[in-house]
VMD Tcl script that draws the C-alpha trace (Angstrom):
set ca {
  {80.48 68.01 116.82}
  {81.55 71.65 115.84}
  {85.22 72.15 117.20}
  {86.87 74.85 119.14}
  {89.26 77.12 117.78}
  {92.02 75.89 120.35}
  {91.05 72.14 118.76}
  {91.56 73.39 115.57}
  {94.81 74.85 115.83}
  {95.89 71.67 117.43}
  {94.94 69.44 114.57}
  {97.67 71.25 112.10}
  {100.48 70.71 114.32}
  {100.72 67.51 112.55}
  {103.93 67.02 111.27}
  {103.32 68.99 107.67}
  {106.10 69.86 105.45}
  {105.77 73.35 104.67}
  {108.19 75.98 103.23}
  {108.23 79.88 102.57}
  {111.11 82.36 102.25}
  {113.75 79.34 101.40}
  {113.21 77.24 104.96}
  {111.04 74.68 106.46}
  {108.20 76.31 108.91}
  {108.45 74.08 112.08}
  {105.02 75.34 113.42}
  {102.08 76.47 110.99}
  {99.98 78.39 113.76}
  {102.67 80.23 115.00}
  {104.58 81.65 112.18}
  {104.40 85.40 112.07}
  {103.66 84.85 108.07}
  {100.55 82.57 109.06}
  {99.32 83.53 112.46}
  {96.87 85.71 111.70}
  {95.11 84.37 109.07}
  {95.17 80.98 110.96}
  {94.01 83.23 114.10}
  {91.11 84.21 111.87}
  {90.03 80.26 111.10}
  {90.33 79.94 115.12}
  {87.73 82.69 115.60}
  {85.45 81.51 112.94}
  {85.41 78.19 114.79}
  {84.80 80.07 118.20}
  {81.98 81.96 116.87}
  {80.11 78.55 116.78}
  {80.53 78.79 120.63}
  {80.42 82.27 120.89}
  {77.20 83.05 122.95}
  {76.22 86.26 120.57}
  {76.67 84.19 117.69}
  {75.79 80.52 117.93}
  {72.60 80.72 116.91}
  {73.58 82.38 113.76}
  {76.87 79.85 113.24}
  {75.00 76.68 114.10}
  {72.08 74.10 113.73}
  {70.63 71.38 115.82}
  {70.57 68.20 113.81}
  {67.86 65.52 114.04}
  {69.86 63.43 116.19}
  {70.33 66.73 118.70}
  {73.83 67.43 117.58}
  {74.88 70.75 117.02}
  {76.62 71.57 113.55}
  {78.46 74.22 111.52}
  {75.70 76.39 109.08}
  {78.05 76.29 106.76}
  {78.20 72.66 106.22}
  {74.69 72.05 106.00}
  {73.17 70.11 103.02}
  {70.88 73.21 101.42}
  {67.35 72.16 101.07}
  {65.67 74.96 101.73}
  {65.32 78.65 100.67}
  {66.04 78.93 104.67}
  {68.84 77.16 104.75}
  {70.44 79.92 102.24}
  {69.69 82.38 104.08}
  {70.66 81.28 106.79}
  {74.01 80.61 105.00}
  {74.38 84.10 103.87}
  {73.77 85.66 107.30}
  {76.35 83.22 108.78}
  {78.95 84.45 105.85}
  {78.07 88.02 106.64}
  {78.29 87.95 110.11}
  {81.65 86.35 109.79}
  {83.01 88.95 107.63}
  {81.70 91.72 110.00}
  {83.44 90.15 112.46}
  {86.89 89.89 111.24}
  {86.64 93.53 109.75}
  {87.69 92.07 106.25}
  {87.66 89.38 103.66}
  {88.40 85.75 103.86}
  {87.50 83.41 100.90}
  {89.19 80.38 101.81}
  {87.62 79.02 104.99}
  {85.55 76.28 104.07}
  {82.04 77.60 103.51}
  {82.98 77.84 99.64}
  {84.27 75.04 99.08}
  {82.21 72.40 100.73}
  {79.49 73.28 97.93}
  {81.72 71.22 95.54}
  {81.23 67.93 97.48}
  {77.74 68.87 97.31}
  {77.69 68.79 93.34}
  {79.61 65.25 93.69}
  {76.50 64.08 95.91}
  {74.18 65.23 92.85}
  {76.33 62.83 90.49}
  {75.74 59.93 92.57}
  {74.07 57.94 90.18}
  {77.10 59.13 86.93}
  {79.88 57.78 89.05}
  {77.56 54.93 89.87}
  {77.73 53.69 86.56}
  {81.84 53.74 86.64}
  {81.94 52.04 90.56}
  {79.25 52.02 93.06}
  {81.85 52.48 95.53}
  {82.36 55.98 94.49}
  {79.09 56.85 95.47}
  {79.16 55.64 98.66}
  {82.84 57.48 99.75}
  {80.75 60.36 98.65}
  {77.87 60.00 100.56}
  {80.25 58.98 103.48}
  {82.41 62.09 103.76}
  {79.36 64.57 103.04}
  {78.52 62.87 106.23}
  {81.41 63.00 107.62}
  {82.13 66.92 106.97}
  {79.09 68.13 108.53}
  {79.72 66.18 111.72}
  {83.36 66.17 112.15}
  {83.93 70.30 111.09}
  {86.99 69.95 109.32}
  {88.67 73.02 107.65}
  {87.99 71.93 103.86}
  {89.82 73.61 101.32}
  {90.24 72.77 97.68}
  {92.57 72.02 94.89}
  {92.25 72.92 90.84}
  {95.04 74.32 89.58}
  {97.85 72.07 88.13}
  {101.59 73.81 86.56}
  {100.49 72.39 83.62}
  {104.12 72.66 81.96}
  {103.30 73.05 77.90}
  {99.84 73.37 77.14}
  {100.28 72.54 73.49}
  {101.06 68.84 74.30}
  {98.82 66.33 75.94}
  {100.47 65.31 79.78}
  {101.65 61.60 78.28}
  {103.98 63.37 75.76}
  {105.80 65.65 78.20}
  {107.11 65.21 82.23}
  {103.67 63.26 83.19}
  {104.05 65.20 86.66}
  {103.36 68.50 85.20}
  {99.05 67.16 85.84}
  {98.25 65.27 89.05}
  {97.73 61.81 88.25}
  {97.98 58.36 89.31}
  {101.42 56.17 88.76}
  {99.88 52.39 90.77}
  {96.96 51.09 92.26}
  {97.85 49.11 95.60}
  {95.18 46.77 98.13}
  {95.38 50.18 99.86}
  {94.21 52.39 97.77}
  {95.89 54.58 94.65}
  {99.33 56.39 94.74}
  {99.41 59.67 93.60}
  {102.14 62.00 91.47}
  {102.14 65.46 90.41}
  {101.71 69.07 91.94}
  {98.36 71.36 92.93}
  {98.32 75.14 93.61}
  {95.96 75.55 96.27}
  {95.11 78.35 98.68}
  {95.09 77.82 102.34}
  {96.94 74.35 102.22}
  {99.29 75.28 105.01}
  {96.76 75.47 107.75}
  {93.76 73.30 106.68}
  {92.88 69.70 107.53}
  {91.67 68.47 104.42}
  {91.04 68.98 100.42}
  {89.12 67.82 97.65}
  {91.48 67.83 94.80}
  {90.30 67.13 91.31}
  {91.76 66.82 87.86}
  {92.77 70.00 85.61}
  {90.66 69.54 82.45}
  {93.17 68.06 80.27}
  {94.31 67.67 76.68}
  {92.75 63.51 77.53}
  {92.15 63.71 73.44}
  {89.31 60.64 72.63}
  {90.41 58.38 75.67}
  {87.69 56.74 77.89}
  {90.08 56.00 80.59}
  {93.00 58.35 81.89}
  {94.92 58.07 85.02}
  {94.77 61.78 84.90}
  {90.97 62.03 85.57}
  {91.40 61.39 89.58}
  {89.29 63.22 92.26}
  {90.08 62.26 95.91}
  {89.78 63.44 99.65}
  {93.30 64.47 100.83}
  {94.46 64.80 104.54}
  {96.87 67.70 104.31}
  {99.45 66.06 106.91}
  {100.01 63.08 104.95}
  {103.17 61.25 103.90}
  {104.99 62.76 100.83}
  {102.94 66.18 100.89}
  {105.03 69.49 100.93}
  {103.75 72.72 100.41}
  {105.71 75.51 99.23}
  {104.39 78.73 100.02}
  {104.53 82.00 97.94}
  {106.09 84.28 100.78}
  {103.29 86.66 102.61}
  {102.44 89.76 103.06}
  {102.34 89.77 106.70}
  {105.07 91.73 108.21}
  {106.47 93.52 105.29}
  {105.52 96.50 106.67}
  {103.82 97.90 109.86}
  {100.19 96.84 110.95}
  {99.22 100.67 111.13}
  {99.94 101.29 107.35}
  {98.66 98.00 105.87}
  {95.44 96.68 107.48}
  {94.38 94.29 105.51}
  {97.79 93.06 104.07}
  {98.54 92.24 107.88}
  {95.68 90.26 108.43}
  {93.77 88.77 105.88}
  {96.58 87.16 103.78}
  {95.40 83.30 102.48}
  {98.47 82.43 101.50}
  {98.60 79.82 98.46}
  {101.39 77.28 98.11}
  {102.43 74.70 95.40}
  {101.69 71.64 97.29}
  {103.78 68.38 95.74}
  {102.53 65.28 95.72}
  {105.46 62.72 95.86}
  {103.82 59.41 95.69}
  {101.45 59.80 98.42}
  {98.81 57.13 99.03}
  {95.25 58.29 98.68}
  {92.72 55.25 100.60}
  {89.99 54.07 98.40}
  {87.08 55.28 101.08}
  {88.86 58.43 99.79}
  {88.84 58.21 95.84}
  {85.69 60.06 94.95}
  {85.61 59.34 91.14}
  {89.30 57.54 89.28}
  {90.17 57.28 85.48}
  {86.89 57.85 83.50}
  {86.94 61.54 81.42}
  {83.53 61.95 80.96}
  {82.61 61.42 84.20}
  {85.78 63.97 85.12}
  {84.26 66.18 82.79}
  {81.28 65.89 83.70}
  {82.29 66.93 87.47}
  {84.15 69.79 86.04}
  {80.86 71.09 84.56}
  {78.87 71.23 87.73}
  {81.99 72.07 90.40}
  {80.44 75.42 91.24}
  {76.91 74.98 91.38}
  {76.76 75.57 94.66}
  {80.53 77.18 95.51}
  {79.82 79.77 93.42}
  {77.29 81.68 95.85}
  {79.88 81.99 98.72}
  {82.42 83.13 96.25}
  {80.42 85.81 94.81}
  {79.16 87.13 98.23}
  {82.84 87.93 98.97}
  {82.65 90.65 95.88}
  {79.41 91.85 97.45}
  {81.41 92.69 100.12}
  {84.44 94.04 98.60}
  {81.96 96.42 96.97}
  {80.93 96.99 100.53}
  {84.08 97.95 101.37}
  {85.03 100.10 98.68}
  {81.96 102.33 98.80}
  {82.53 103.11 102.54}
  {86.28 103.86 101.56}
  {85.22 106.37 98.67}
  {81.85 108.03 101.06}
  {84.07 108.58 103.91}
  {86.58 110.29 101.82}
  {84.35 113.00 99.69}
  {83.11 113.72 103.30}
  {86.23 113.77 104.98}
  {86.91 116.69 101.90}
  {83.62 118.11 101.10}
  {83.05 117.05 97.62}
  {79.77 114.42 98.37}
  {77.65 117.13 97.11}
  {79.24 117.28 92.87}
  {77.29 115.87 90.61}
  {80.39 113.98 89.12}
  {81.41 112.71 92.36}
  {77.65 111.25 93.25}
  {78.13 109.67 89.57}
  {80.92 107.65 90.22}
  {79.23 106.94 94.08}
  {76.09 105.58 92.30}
  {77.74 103.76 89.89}
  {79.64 101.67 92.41}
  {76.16 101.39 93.88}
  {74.74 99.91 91.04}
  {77.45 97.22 91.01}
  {76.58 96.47 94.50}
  {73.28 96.18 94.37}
  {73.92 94.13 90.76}
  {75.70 91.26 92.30}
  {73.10 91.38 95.62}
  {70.20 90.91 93.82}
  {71.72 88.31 91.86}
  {71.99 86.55 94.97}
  {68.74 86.86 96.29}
  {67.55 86.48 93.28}
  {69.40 82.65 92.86}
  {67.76 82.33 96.38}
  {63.96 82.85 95.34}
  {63.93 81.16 92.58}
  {66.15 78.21 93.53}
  {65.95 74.78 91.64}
  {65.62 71.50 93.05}
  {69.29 69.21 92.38}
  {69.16 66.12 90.80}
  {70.73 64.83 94.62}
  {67.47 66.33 95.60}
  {69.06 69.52 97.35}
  {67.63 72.84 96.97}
  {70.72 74.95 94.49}
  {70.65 78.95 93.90}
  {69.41 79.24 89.82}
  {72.06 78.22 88.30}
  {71.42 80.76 85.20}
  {70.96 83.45 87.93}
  {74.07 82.25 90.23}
  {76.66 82.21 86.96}
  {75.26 85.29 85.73}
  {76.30 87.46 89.01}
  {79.59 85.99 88.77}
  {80.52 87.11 85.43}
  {79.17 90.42 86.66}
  {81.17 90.53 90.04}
  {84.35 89.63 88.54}
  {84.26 90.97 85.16}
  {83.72 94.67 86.38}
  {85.95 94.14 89.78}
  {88.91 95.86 88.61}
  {87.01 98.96 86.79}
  {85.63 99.64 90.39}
  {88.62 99.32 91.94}
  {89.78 102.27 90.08}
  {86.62 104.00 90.50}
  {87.20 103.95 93.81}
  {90.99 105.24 93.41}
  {89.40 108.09 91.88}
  {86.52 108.96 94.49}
  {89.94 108.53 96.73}
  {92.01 110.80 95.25}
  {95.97 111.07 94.91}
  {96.86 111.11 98.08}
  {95.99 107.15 98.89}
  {99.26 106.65 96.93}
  {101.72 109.62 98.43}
  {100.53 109.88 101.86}
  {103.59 109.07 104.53}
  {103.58 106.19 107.06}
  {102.55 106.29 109.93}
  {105.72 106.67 111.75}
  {106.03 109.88 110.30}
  {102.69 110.82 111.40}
  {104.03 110.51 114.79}
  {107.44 111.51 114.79}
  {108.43 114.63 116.46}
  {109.55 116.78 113.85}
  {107.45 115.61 110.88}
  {104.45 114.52 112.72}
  {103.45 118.66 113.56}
  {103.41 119.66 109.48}
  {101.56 115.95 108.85}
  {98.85 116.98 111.59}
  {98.23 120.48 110.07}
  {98.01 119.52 106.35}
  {95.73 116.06 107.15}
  {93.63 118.16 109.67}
  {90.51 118.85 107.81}
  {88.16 120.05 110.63}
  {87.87 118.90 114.42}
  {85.46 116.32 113.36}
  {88.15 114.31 111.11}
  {91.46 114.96 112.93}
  {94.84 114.16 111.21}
  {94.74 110.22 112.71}
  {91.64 109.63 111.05}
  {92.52 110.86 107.76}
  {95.67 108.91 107.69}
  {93.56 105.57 109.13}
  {90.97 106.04 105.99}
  {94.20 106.63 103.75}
  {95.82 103.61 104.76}
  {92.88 101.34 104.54}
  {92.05 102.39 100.98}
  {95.50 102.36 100.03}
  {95.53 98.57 101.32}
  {92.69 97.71 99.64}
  {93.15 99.05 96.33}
  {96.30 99.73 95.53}
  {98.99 97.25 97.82}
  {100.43 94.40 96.94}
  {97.90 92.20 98.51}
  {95.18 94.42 96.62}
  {96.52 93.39 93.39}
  {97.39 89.81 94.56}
  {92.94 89.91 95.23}
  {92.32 90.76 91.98}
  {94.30 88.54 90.22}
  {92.79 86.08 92.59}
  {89.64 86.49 90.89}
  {90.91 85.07 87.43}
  {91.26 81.81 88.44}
  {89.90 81.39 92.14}
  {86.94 79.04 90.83}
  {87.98 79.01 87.13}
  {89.10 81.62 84.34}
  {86.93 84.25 82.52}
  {85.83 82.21 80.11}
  {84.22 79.44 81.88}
  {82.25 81.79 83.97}
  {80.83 82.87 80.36}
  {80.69 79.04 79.92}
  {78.71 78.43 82.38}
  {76.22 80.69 82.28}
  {76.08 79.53 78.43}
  {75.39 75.55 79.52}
  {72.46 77.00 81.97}
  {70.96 80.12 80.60}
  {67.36 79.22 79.22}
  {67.50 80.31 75.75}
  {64.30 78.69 74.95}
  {62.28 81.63 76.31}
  {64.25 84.64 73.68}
  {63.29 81.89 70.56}
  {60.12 81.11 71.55}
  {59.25 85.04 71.77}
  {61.10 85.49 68.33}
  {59.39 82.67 66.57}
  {55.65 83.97 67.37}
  {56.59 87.88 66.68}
  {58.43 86.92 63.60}
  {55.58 84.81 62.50}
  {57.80 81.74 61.86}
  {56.81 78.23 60.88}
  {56.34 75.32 62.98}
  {58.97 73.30 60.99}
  {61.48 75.88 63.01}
  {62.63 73.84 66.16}
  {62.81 76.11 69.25}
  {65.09 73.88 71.07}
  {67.91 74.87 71.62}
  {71.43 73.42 71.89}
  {72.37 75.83 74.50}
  {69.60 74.77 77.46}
  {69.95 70.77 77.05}
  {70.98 69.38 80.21}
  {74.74 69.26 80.08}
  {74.18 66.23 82.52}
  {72.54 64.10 79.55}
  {75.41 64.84 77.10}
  {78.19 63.19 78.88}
  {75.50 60.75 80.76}
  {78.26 57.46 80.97}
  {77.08 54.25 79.44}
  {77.35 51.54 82.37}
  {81.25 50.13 81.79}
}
mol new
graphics top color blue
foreach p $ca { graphics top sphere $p radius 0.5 }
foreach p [lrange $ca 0 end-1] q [lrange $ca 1 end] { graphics top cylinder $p $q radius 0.2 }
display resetview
């Protein structure tokens, strides 16, 4: 059954090593660094139970039993929608964005359930711990997080020929399952309950079998887990000034694996590349919607920031100004309707769920990211200078300088001096603050790096259609084959022979 937020908080207190700033943190949901985003993931839970929201949060089940939205197996254009209102109504809630809470990241165990029958061919036993903790994450509600991103030490070399911990991998097998080595960046670590980690794409060179290509389940409190965390931005300077560093903070941490044992109802697909690879090649079928809504509302966010302020000083009405206005428009409206778009004209999974168009989905990533940071600095410029030299807030209200602050931010009695400096500070915060930059950085490898976005829309973009339209207006012959490379089902390529 869906949990409470007071439940949830209580299911972290469970012993985990974590570090930040040099010391151990001897309570996770009471830090100052990680109270409010773990205050957040308390709300979203409450929501659930939240009589003006439940019926958006939550589903009855067949059996009667009430469930997160989020965590629903999509096999309907409904459910989608559903799962986009949920997302939206989350994010109007908290007043901000959160990536990290689950919602995105579930979708990947979702693309494991539609290579069933691959990892069937390695062990059937795979399938079935798959099929088992689908199950078992949309009836237990566990915060679900993820981990990709290995150190990776010296790219140049293959993991065998330099400190083997540098990738994740496995050193033994035991009756109890495997034992695992190695180090994960992950965002979020510190105050979830559980993570799919999975295997860096490596330098595995012809191999068939590497104990690199591992993909498990891990329960975050386990034995010989630390996570060290990359120190916050909550509390480096006042609430008032900083909105959104304050509050919406996910911090990431390296989180060490030192020999911790992984249970084979667990292991979710062990030592074969191809079928690694294979995984690799569909992990954000389904991830990639939630991800992408979050720049929808970024976009969101940054328009309202730039509208208020050439109100707030008179210039909505220049030309030049309703330019740059409408060109952040267009980028909105760009990734939204490649959203709904995905949505209408969804494909059936070979699992048999119902995924946004792939072609569509990949698409309004590469637009969403790839043009991020050019409206970010649209937006600086619809904002003007003074996001970056306008005082605290401490001198707003400090006796002496607080009289001069409150005649020269004073625009008319509509937008007062404290409203002026509000919009200031939130636009500063999201564009130009440490967290702002830490956001879009974020973006280069939160679900992979540029060019596997391209990637991926190049694996699923139908380019039969553009060669089929050439061949008949160019009048070419039959003998020309219009099949092309590009469209043939990545799945079949790396489809693994029975071993």
């Amino acid at each position: 059954m869906i949990r409470t937020g007071k439940e949830y908080i209580e299911s972290i207190r469970d012993g985990r090593e974590v570090y930040m700033d040099g010391e151990k943190i001897k309570d996770v949901p009471s830090h100052p660094a990680f109270k409010p985003i773990v205050d957040i993931r308390a709300r979203i839970y409450d929501m659930a139970h939240d009589e003006s929201t439940r019926q958006i949060m939550t589903y009855i089940d067949d059996k009667g039993e009430t469930n997160a939205i989020s965590l629903k197996l999509p096999h309907t254009q409904q459910d989608w929608h559903d799962k986009r209102k949920a997302t939206d109504t989350v994010l109007n809630d908290i007043g901000g964005v959160v990536t990290r809470v689950g919602d995105e990241t579930v979708g990947e165990v979702w693309s494991l359930y539609d290579g069933q029958d691959i990892l069937n061919e390695v062990d059937p036993r795979f399938a079935d711990n798959i099929k088992r903790h689908v199950n078992r994450i949309t009836k237990t509600d566990p915060f679900h997080v993820s981990a990709n991103t290995d150190p990776k030490g010296d790219r140049s070399k293959p993991p065998q020929e330099q400190d083997p911990d540098m990738l994740l991998h496995v050193v033994r097998e035991t009756d109890a399952g495997i034992v695992v080595r190695g180090a994960k960046y992950e965002t979020a670590a510190a105050y979830a309950n559980q993570a799919f980690t999975k295997p860096t794409i490596a330098n595995w060179g012809n191999a068939a079998l590497s104990e690199y290509a591992v993909g498990f389940i891990c329960n975050l409190g386990s034995k010989g887990i630390k996570m060290i965390c990359r120190t916050g931005f909550t509390g480096r300077a006042p609430l008032e000034d900083y909105p959104l560093s304050n509050r919406f903070d996910e911090i990431d941490a390296l989180v060490v694996f030192d020999d911790v044992l992984i249970p084979w109802e667990n292991v979710l697909f062990y030592r074969h590349t191809r079928a690694a690879t294979f995984i690799r090649a569909t992990l954000h079928r389904y991830s990639a919607f939630a991800f992408v809504q979050r720049n929808l509302k970024m976009a969101d966010m940054m328009i309202g920031a730039a509208l208020y302020n050439v109100r707030q000083t008179g210039l909505e009405k220049q030309p030049a100004v309703q330019e740059k206005l409408s060109a952040l428009a267009v980028y909105r409206e760009g990734i939204n309707a490649h959203l709904t778009a995905a949505i209408a004209t969804a494909q059936k999974s070979p699992g048999g769920l119902l995924m946004p168009n792939q072609s569509l989905l990949y698409t309004g990533r590469v637009l969403a990211c790839s043009q991020l940071h050019e409206m970010m600095h649209l937006t600086r410029e619809l904002c003007g200078g003074q996001v970056c030299i306008t005082p605290d807030a401490a001198a707003f209200t400090d006796s002496d300088s607080g009289v001069w602050l409150d005649k020269y931010y004073s625009i008319n009695d509509n937008w007062v001096s404290e409203d002026r400096r509000r919009l200031l500070a939130f636009a500063r915060d999201l564009l130009n603050s440490d967290y702002a930059g830490h956001r879009l950085t974020f973006q280069l490898f939160a679900q992979s790096p540029p060019f596997a976005h391209l990637a991926a829309v190049y694996r699923n973009f139908d380019w039969d259609e553009p060669l089929n339209i050439v061949k008949k207006a160019a009048r070419l012959s039959d003998r020309i084959d219009s099949k092309s490379a590009g469209k043939e089902d990545f799945q079949n390529k790396v489809k693994l022979k029975a071993v």
